[in-house]
N, C-alpha and C positions, 0 to 999 in steps of 0.2 A: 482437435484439441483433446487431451488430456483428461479422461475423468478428475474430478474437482476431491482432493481426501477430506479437505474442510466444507460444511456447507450452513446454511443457517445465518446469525448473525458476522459470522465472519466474513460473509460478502459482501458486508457494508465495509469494510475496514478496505479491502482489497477493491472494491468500487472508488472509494473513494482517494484511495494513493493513484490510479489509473487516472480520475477525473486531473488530481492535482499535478499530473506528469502533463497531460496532454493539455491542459491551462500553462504551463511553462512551458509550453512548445519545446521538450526536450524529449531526447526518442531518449528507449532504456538502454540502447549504451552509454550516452553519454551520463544519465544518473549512476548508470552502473561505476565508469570511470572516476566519476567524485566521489564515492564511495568507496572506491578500491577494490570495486567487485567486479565481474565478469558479466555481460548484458544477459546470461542466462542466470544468472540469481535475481532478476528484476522480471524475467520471466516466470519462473519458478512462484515467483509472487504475486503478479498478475494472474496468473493461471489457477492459482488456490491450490498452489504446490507444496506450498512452503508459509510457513507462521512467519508474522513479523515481532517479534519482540519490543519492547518499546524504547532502549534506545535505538536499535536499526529504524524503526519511526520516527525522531527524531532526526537521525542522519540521514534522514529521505526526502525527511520535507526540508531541511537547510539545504541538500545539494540539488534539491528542487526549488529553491527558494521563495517556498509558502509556509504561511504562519502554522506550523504545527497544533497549536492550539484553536484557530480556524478547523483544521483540518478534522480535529477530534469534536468540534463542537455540531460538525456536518454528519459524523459517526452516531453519535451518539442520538443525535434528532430522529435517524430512523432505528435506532435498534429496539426490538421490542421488549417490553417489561421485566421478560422473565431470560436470561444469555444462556445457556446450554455451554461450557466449559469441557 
């Protein structure tokens, strides 16, 4: 695998779009395909390749069809106090 360019609290955010893909028993091509993307930009994300923006989080969790706000409420419980940006 890929050295990680993000590390820190971004692992939560990226843990936890992975926990929500594989609770929807959907592999990432097919999130990729609702999306209109390519099964390697879902990797690329998984992997801590690539940043997710917060609408592409949005359109991740609807074509995964988990509460987005769920989703961030999961993020947020472990991120630590201080986020490094």
């Amino acid at each position: 695998m890929p050295k990680s360019v993000f590390s820190g609290a971004h692992r939560h955010v990226v843990d936890a779009l992975v926990a929500a893909r594989q609770r929807s028993g959907l592999t990432q091509a097919q999130v990729a395909k609702a999306i209109g993307r390519d099964q390697s930009f879902i990797s690329l994300i998984e992997n801590s390749q690539r940043r997710v923006d917060v609408l592409e989080f949005f359109a991740l969790c609807r074509a995964m069809n988990v509460d987005a706000v769920g989703v961030l409420r999961e993020i947020e419980a472990k991120l630590p106090a201080k986020i490094d940006i």
